[in-house]
C-alpha positions as CSV (number, residue, x, y, z in Angstrom):
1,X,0.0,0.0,0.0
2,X,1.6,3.0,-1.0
3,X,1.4,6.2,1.5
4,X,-0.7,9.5,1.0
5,X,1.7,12.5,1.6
6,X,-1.5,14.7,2.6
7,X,-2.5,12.3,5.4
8,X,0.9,12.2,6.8
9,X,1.0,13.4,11.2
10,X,2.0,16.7,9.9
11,X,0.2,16.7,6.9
12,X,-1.4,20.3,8.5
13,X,2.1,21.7,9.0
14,X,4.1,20.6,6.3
15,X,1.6,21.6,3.5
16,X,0.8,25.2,5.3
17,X,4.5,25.9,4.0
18,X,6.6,25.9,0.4
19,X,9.9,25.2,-1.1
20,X,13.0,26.9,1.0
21,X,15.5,28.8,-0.9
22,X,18.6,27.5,-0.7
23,X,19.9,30.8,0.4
24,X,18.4,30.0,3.8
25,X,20.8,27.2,4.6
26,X,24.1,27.5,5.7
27,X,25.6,23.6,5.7
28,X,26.0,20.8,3.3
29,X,25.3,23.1,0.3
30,X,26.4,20.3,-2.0
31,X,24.1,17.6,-0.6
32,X,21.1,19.8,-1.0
33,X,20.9,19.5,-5.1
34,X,19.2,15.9,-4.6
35,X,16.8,17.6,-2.7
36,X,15.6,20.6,-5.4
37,X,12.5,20.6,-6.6
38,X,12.4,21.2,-10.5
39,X,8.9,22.1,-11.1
40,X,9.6,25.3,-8.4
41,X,13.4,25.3,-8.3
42,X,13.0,25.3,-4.2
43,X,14.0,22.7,-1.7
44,X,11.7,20.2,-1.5
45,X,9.1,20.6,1.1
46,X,8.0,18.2,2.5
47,X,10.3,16.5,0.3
48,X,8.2,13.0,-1.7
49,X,9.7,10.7,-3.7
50,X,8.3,10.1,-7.2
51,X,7.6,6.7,-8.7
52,X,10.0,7.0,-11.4
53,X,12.9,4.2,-12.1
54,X,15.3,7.3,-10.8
55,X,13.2,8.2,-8.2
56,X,13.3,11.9,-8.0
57,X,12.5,13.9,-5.3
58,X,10.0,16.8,-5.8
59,X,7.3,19.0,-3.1
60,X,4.3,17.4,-2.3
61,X,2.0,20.0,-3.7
62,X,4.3,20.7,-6.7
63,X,3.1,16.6,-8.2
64,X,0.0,16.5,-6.6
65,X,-1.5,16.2,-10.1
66,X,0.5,15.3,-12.3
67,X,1.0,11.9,-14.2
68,X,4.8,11.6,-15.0
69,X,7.9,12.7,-13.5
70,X,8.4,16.5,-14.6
71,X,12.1,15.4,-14.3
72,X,12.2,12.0,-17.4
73,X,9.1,12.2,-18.1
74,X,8.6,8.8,-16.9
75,X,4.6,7.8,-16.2
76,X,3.2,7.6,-12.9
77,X,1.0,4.5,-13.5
78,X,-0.8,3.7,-10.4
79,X,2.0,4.8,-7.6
80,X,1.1,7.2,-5.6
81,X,4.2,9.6,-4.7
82,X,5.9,8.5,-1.2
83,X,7.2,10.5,1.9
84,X,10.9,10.5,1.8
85,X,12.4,7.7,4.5
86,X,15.1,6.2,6.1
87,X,18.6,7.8,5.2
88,X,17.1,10.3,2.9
89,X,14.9,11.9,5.6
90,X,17.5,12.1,8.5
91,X,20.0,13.8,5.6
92,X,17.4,16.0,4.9
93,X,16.2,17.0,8.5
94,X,19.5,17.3,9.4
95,X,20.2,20.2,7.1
96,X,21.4,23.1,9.0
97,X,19.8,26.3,7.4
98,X,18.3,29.9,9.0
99,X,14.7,30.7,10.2
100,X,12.7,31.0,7.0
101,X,10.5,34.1,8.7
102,X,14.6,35.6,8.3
103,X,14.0,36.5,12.4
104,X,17.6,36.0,12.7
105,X,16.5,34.6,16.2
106,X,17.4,30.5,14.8
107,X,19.3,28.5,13.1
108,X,19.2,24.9,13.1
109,X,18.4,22.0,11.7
110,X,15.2,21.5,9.0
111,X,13.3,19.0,11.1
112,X,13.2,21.5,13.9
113,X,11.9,24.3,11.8
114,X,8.5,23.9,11.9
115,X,8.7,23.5,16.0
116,X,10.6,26.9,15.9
117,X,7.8,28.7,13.5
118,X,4.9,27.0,15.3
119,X,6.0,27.8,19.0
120,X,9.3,30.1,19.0
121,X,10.4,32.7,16.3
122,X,9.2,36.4,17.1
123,X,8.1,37.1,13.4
124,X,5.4,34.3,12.6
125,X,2.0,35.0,12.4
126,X,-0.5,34.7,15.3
127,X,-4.2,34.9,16.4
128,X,-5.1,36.0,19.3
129,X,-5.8,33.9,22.4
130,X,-8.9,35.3,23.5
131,X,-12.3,34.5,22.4
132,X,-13.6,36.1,19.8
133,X,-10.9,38.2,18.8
134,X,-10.2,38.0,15.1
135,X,-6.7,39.8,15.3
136,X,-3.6,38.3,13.8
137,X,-0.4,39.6,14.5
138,X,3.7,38.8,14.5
139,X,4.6,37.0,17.6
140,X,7.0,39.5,18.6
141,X,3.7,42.1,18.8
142,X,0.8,39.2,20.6
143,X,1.7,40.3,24.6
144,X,1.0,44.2,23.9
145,X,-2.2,43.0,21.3
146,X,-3.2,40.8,24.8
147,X,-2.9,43.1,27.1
148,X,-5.7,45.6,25.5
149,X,-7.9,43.3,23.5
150,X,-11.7,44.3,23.9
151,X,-12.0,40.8,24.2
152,X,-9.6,39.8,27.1
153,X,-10.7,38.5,30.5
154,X,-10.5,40.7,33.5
155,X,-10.7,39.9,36.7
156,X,-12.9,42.5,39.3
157,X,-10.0,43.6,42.1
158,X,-12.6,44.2,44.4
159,X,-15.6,41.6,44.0
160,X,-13.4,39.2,42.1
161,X,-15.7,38.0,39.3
162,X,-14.5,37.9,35.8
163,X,-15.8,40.8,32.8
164,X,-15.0,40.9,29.4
């Protein structure tokens, strides 16, 4: 049975982002050509590997649709693309490159990107935490947003009960 890329555990995260630019990463330069994609010229992300005879890596989203290796041309048939594994994928997520948000807060290695977007790095988008409020902002910007929503909690000093 051959495995769906979209219904991978971090399907949700990987697809929310695109190829890297090479730019971004500042070790094993030479090692990353097996990894560019040559429908969008980025790195691979998340890298799958077509079922060509060569077996070239492309993004997910990039051969969603399409029937034969944009690389030799070679026909799909019924193979589904496959998540990269094994060697391939530790390489790969061991690739040390720069926060793609540029917040020159991180750099590390590409498995531990998302982690650092999702929970870490000052300039990625947010919403805010309160109910009801429909603001997004950078990170870096969420406390001061918090701190005067119209929507925030707030607790009574004298009676103690809670208001919004």
């Amino acid at each position: 049975q051959t495995e769906d890329p979209s219904r991978s555990p971090n399907a949700r995260s990987e697809y929310m982002s695109t190829s890297l630019d090479a730019d971004l990463f500042v070790s094993e330069k030479d090692l990353l050509s097996e990894y560019v994609c040559s429908v969008c010229l980025g790195i691979s992300r998340p890298p799958v590997v077509f079922p060509c005879e060569a077996g070239h890596i492309f993004c997910a989203s990039c051969i969603s649709a399409v029937k034969q290796c944009p690389s030799d041309r070679q026909p799909r048939g019924k193979k589904a693309p496959k998540l990269l594994k094994g060697a391939s994928l530790r390489t790969y997520n061991n690739f040390r490159l720069k926060c793609s948000n540029l917040c020159d807060e991180w750099v590390g290695p590409l498995g531990d990107l998302q982690a650092h977007l999702d929970r870490n790095c000052s300039l990625s988008i947010m919403e805010c935490t309160h109910e009801g409020c429909k603001h997004t902002g950078m990170r870096k910007d969420m406390t001061e947003h918090e701190s005067t929503c119209p929507f925030r909690t707030v607790s009574c000093p004298h009676c103690k009960s809670t208001q919004v």
